[in-house]
N, C-alpha and C positions, 0 to 999 in steps of 0.2 A: 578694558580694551583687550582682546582676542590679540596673540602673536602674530596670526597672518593680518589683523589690519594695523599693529604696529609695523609691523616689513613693509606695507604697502606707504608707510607715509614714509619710513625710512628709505625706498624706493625714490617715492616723487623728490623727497629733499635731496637726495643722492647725483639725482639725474640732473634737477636742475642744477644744484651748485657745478657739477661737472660742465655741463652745460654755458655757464658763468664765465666759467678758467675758460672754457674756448673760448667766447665771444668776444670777453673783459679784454684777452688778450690780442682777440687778431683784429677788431673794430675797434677797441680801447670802451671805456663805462659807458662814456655818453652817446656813443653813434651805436647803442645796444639797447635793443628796447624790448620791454617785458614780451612782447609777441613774439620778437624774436628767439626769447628764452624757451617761450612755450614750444614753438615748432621744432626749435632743437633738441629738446629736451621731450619732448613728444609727453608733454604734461599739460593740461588746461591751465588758461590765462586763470581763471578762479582757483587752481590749487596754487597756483604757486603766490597771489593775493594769500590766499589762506596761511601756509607756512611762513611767508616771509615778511607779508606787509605792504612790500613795496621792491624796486630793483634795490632802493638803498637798504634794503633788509637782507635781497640774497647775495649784495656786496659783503656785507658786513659781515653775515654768516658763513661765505669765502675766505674772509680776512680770518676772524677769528677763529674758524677751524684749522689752517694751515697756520696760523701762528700757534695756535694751541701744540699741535701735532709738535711742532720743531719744538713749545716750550718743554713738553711732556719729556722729547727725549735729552733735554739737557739737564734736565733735575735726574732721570734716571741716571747719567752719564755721571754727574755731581755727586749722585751719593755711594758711587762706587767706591771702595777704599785703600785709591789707588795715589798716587803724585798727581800731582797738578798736570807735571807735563804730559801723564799718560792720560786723566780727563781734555785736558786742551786738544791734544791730537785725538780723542777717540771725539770730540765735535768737530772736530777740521773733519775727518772719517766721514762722519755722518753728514756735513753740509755737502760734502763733493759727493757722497752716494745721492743723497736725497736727490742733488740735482741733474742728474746725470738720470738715475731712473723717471723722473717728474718734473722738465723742464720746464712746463708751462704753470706748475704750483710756482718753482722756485721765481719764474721768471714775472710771475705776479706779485709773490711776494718784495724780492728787490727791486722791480723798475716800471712796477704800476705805481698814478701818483694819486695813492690813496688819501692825500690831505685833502683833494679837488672833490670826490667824495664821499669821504668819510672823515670830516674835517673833527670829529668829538675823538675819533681814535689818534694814539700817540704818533707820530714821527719814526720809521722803521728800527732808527738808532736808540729811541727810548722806550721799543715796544718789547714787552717782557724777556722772548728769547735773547736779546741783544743784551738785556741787565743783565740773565743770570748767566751770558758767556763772560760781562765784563766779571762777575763776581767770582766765576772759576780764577781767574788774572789776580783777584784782588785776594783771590785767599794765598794762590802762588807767590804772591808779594810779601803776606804776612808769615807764610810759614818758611821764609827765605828761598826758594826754588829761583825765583824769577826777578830780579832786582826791584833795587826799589827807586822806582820813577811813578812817573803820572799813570795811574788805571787804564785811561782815556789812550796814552800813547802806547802802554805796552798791551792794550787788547787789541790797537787798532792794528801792530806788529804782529802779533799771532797771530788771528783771523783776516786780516786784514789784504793780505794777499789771496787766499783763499776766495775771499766775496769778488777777489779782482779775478780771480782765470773761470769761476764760477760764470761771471761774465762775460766773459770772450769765449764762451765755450756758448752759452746762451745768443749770444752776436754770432756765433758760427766763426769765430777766428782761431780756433782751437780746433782740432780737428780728432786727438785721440781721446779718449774718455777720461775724464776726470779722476777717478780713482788712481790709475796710472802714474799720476802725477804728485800724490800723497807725499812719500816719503821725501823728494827731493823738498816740497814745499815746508815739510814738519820742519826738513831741518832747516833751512835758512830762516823759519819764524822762530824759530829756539837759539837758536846761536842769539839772535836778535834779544833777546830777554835774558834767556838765563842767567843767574847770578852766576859770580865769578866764584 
């Protein structure tokens, strides 16, 4: 395969998944149909059959790339060698930038209900990003930074505000940009955990 007609299919995928994130999110999966992809996406009904399969193909490949991307940068963030608390806050960092520059990624990813579907993929909370945030927590735990309670409660206290103004910011009840908000939010999730 020649560069320019890998670009060309790397194009048509590109466009339509974008394409996707709008529609998934302003009409929801089901009131979005493959023709509708095509004309937004200004790709034929046949290329996007071809790449994808079907819409439950260029859900999936929505899903999975935008959970990829967030996994990608938490294992980067993970194998920094740094504190727990300095990993935990540089993924608070990046969840509130992510969404603040890509609100219709982020706003797919938390409150599209991707069981309805994509019923074979995990539940948001057991889908890979979300393990390897609880696993930054659980190494904090192990190496004494962060006390020692339940995984489940002390990740849901770090990040856990965070997914909450991430949302109100996505609802439009927030009105200054999220990153702004960083430091006040680190520290009331670390007071929250931190060992004594």
């Amino acid at each position: 395969m020649t560069a320019l007609a890998h670009d060309r299919i790397q194009d048509t995928r590109d466009r339509t998944l974008e394409a996707a994130l709008e529609l998934f999110m302003a009409r929801g999966y089901f009131n979005t149909t493959i023709q509708d992809l095509s004309e937004r996406a200004g790709v034929s009904v046949g290329s996007i059959y071809h790449h994808f399969g079907s819409k439950t193909g260029v859900a999936r490949a929505l899903y999975q790339g935008l959970m990829g991307e967030l996994e990608a940068a938490v294992d980067d963030i993970a194998a920094r060698p740094v504190s727990s608390a300095e990993q935990c806050r540089a993924v608070m960092a990046h969840l509130l930038a992510f969404a603040e520059q890509r609100p219709r990624a982020m706003q797919f990813i938390l409150e599209a209900r991707h069981q309805e579907f994509l019923p074979e993929e995990p539940p948001m909370c057991s889908s890979q990003p979300f393990v390897r945030m609880r696993e930054l927590v659980r190494r904090g735990i192990e190496r004494g930074e962060i006390r020692d309670i339940d995984v489940n409660v002390a990740a849901t206290s770090v990040f856990g505000g965070a997914l909450r103004l991430i949302a109100m910011r996505l609802d439009g009840a927030l009105d200054t940009p999220l990153p702004e908000h960083l430091d006040a939010l680190w520290t009331c999730a670390w007071r929250g955990v931190a060992a004594p």
